[in-house]
N, C-alpha and C positions, 0 to 999 in steps of 0.2 A: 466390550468397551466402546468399539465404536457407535455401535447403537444407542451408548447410554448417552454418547457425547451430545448426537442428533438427538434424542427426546430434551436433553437439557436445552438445546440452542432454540427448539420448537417452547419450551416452558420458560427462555428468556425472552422470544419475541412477544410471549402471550401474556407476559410479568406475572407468572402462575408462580408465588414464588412457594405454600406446601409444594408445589411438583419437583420445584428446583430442591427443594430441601430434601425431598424424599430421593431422588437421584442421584446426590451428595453422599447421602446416608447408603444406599447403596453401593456405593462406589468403593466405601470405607469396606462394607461387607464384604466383597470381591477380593481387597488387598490382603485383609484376614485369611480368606481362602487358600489363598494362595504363598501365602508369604512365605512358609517352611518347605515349598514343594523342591524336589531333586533337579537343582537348574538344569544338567544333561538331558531331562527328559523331550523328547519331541512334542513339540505345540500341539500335537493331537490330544496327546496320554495326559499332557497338561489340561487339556480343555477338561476331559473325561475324565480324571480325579477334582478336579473343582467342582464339575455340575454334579458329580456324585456326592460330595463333601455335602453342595449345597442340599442337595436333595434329603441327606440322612436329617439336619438341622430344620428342614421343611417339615418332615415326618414326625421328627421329635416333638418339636413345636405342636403339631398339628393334634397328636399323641394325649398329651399334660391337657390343652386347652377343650379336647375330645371334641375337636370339630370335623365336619364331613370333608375338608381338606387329605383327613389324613389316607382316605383310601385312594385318591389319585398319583398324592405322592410316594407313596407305597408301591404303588404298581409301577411309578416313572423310575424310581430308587430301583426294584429288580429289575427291568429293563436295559437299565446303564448298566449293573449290573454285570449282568450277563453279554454286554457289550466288551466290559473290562475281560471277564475271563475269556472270551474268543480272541483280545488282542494276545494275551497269553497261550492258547493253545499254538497259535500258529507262530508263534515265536521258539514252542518248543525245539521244533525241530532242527532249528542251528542251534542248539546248547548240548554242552554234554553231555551223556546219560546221569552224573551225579547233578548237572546246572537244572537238567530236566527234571527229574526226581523232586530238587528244590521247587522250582515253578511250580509242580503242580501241585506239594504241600503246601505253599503259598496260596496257591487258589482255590483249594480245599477249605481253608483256612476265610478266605474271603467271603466264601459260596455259604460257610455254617454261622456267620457274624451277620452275614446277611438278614440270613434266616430268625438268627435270635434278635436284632433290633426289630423285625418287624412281628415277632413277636410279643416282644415285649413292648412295642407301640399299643397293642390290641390290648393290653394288660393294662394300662396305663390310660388306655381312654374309656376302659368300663370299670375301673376301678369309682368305686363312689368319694365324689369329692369332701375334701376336710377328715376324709378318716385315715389310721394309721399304714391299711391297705395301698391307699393311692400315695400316701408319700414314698413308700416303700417301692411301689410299682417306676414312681416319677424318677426315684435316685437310681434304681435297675436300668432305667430308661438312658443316662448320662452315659455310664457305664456300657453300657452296650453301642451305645452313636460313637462313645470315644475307642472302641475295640476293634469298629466295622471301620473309622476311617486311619486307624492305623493300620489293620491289613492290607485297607486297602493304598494306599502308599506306599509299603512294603512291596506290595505284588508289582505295582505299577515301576516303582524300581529297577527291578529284574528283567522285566522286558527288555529287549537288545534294541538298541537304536540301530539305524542304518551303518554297517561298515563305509570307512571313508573309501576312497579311491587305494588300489593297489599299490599305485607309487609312494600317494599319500600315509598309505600305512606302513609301509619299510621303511619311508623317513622318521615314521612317529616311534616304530622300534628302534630305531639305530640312533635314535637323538634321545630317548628317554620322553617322561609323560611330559602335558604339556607344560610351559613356564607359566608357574603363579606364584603370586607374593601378596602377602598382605601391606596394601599402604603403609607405612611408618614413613613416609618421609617428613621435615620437617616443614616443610612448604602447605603439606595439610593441616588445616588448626586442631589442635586441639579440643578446641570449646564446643565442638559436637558432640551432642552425647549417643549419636547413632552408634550403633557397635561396628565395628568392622568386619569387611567381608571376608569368610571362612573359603578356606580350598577344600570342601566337603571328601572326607574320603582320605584324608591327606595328611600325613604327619610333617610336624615342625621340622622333623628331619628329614622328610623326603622333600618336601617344599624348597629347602636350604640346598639339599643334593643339587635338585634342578634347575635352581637358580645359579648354581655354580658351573653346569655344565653350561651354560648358555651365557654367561657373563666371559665364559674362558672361550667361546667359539669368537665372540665379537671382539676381545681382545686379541686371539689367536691371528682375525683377519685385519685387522687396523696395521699388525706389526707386517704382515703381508704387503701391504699397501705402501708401508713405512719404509719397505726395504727397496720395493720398485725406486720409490723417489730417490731415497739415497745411492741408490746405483744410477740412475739418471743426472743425479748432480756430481757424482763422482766422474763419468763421463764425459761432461759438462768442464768437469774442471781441467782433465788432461785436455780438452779440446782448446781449453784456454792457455795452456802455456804453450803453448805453437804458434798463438796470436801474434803479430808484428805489433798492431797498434797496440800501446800501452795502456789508453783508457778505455778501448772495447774489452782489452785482458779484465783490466780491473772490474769493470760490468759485472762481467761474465759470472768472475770469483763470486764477486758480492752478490748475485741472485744464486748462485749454488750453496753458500752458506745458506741463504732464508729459506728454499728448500729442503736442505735440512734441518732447519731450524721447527718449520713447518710439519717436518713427517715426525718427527720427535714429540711436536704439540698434538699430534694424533693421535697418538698411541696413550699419552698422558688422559687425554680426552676421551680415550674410550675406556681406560681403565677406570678412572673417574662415575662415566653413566653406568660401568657395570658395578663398580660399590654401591648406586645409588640410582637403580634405574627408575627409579621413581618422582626425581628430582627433574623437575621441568629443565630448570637453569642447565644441568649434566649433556641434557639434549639440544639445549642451544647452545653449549658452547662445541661440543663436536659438530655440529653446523657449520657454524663460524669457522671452526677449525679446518673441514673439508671445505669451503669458499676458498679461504687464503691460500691452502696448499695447491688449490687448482688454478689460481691464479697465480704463485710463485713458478710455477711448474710452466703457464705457459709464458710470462716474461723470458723464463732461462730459455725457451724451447726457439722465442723469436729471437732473442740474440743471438742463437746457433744461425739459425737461420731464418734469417726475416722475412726474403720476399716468400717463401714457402710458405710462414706463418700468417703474413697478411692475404696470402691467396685465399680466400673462402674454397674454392672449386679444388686446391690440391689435397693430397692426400695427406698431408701434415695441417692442412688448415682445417677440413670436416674435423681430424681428432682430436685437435686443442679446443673447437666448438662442440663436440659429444664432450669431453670432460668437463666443461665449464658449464653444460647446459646442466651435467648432473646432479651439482649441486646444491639446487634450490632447495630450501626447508620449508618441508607442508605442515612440520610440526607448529610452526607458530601461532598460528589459526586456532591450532584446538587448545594449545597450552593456553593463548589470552582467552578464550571465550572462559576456560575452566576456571580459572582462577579467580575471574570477575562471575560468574554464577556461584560460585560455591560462596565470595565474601557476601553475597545479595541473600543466600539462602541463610547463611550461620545468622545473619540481621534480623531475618525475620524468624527463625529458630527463637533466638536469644530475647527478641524485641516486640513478638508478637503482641505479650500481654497488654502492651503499652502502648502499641499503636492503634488509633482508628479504622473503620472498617474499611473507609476509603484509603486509609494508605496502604493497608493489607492487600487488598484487591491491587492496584498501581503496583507494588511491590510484586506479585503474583506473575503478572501481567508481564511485566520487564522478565523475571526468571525463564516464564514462556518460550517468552523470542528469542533469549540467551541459547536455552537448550536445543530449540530449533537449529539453532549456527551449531552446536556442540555434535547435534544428530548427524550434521549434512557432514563433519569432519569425521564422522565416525565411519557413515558410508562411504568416503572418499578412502577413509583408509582401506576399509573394508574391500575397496574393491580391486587395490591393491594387491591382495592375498590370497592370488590365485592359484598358488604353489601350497596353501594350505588352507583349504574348504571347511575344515575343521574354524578353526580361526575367524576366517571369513565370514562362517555363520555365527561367531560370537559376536563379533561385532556389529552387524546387522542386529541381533535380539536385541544387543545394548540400546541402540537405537532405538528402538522402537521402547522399548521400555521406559526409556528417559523420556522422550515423547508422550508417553501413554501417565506417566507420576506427575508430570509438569502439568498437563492436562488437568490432573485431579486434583492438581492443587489449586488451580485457575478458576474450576467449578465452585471447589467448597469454599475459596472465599468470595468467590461473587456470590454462596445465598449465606455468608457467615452473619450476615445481620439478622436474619431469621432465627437463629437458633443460638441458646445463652449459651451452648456448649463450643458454637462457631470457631473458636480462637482454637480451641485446644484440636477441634479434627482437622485444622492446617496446620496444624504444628504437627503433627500425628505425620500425615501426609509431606509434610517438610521434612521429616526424619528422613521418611522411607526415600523420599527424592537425594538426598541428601547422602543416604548408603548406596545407593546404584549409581549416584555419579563418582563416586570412592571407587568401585569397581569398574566403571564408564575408564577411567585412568588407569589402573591395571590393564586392562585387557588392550588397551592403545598404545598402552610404552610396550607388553612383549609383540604386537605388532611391529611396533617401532624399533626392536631391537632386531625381529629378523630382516628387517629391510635395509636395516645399518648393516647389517651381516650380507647381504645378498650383492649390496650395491658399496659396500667396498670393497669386494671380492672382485665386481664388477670396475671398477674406478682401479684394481691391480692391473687387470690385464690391458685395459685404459694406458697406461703410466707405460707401461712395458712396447704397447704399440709405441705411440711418441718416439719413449727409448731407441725402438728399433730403425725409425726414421730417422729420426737427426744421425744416428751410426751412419746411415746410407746416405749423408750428403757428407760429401768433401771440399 
């Protein structure tokens, strides 16, 4: 991809635009390649089933047309090949003797598909043209490209990726698989007609299991959080009928009520983004929600005690400033780039036919630097998630992926004047941008749910310090 970028940028200083069209055209090829491949797989095995895909469709080609193509690609097709079956040998030996036994009929299976496309490529380019022979050879031919790149897919499957970290994996056991959901919120439009992203592997009821167990953890910790404060305001309140002053009493009351007014709107809040964690608005308002109550909390905490409160240096004042500090929301960054890139994408989805090439290109262009902002919030989350590596690295793929679609959408309409098909391979390519930023938003809210979870588990023991200090002034 990146190379293709730098030939385009080199074929738009030289306004070579067959080059730019042909690296467009290209680029299209590559998305096809790739587009059904097993997201889990590591970027290696990924490379190595695409260059092999392309390599069988080089052969074939090469095959039908009986050009002297076809013995190089032939020989680069077994080479990869026999690439692929060595990643498999040596992955045998962490599987079990039944996972093994599978593997290596799988690559049995690879090794004799192998065999028979490039056989029947040699059938198919000495077959005499226009007779019933060579059609017969040509349709054998399909047939066998489409048998060798299912096995090999299959195979490529199987292969073990790296185990996560130790720790990492007895949380992934004791917490269940990871949190996926398919978009349905109503905030996504409709008017796409990209399909939505599938949890491969994953039933509508296991999907639903784990979104349950993960919606109950983050409620489970909000009501955590909830109880801190209202035992702090309860506190708060016995402290205030021993008051002499009658309007510092009444204060006191009335910011103990809004604290628990506060931890109550928290819990409502979090119940809320777990019916709907899909739902931008769900996540700003437990934002909103954690501001207020950090700010009720430390009003109540300076009317206990105020010069302790205004001391920055005392130990009541660092901990009303760690809770206040914690509440900043990074979601909002990504939710407004999202929502402004997706309405600019369904426009030109929807509006392509109708637009000019120059407004397509501008339109294009804007999407670009939108996704750029949406990538850099993906890695800011991303790098947040350092309690799960798993995660962390979906996040980062996201990125780079949404970067790498937006890209090619920016290519093919800058050469869409060159070619009458122009409109329809950015809208092609707008789809596909279009479905990874759908999943771009899944994999950012269950990010965003374990950090709600971590850091108000975090913001409990937070409430509880406080607590314990105002106790210890008399």
């Amino acid at each position: 991809m990146k190379k293709l970028v730098g030939d385009f940028i080199n074929a738009l200083k030289a306004n070579d635009l067959p080059r730019m069209k042909e690296i467009a055209e290209e680029l299209l090829r590559l998305s096809e390649l790739v587009r059904d491949l097993d997201p889990n797989l590591p970027d290696h095995l990924k490379e190595l089933v695409t260059e092999l895909r392309k390599l069988s469709g080089q052969a074939a080609t090469a095959a039908q047309k009986a050009s002297p193509n076809l013995v190089p690609a032939a020989t680069r097709l077994t080479e990869k090949t026999a690439a692929l079956l060595k990643e498999a040998d040596n992955a045998s030996p962490s599987k079990s003797p039944e996972e093994a036994a599978q593997l290596k009929s799988q690559s049995n299976q690879v090794r004799d598909s192998n065999k028979t496309l490039i056989s029947t490529c040699r059938s198919a380019a000495t077959a005499p043209p226009g007779t019933p022979e060579k059609a017969l050879a040509d349709k054998n031919l399909v047939s066998a490209q489409q048998q060798f790149d299912a096995a090999v897919s299959a195979l490529a499957s199987k292969i073990p990726t790296p185990p996560p970290p130790p720790k990492q994996a007895a949380a992934r056991k004791a917490e269940g698989p990871s949190f996926k959901v398919i978009p349905t919120s109503t905030e996504i439009s409709s008017t796409s007609t990209a399909p939505p992203p599938k949890s491969p592997g994953k039933s509508p009821a296991s999907r639903k299991k784990e979104t349950a167990a993960k919606e109950t953890e983050l409620v489970i910790a909000a009501k955590k959080q909830a109880e801190a404060a209202e035992e702090f305001a309860k506190e708060a309140r016995e402290k205030a009928q021993q008051q002499k002053d009658a309007s510092k009493k009444q204060s006191t009351l009335a910011d103990a009520d809004r604290v628990n007014k506060e931890a109550q709107a928290l819990v409502s809040a979090a119940q809320s983004l777990a019916n709907n964690p899909l739902r931008q608005s769900a996540q700003r308002s437990l934002d909103s929600v954690q501001s207020n109550l950090a700010g009720a909390i430390t009003k109540l905490a300076t009317g206990l005690d105020e010069s302790a409160a205004a001391n920055k240096s005392s130990d009541l004042g660092k901990a009303l400033q760690d809770l206040s500090g914690d509440v900043e929301s990074e979601s909002e960054p990504f939710f407004g780039s999202y929502d402004s890139v997706m309405a600019d994408l369904q426009k030109l989805i929807a509006e392509h036919d109708k637009m000019d090439s120059k407004s397509i290109v501008a339109s294009s262009r804007l999407i670009s630097e939108k996704i750029a902002v949406l990538a850099k919030a993906l890695q800011k989350r991303a790098d947040l998630m350092k309690d799960d590596p798993i995660l962390q690295e979906q996040l980062r793929n996201t990125a780079k992926v949404l970067r790498d679609k937006a890209m090619q959408v920016k290519i093919l309409s800058a050469v869409n004047i060159t070619s009458k098909g122009g409109n329809e391979q950015v809208k092609s390519a707008s789809l596909g941008l279009c479905t990874s930023l759908k999943e771009s938003l899944t994999a950012y809210q269950e990010a965003t749910i374990k950090l709600n979870v971590k850091r108000s588990n975090n913001r409990t023991a937070k409430i509880r310090n406080i607590l314990s200090l105002c106790k210890a002034h008399k």
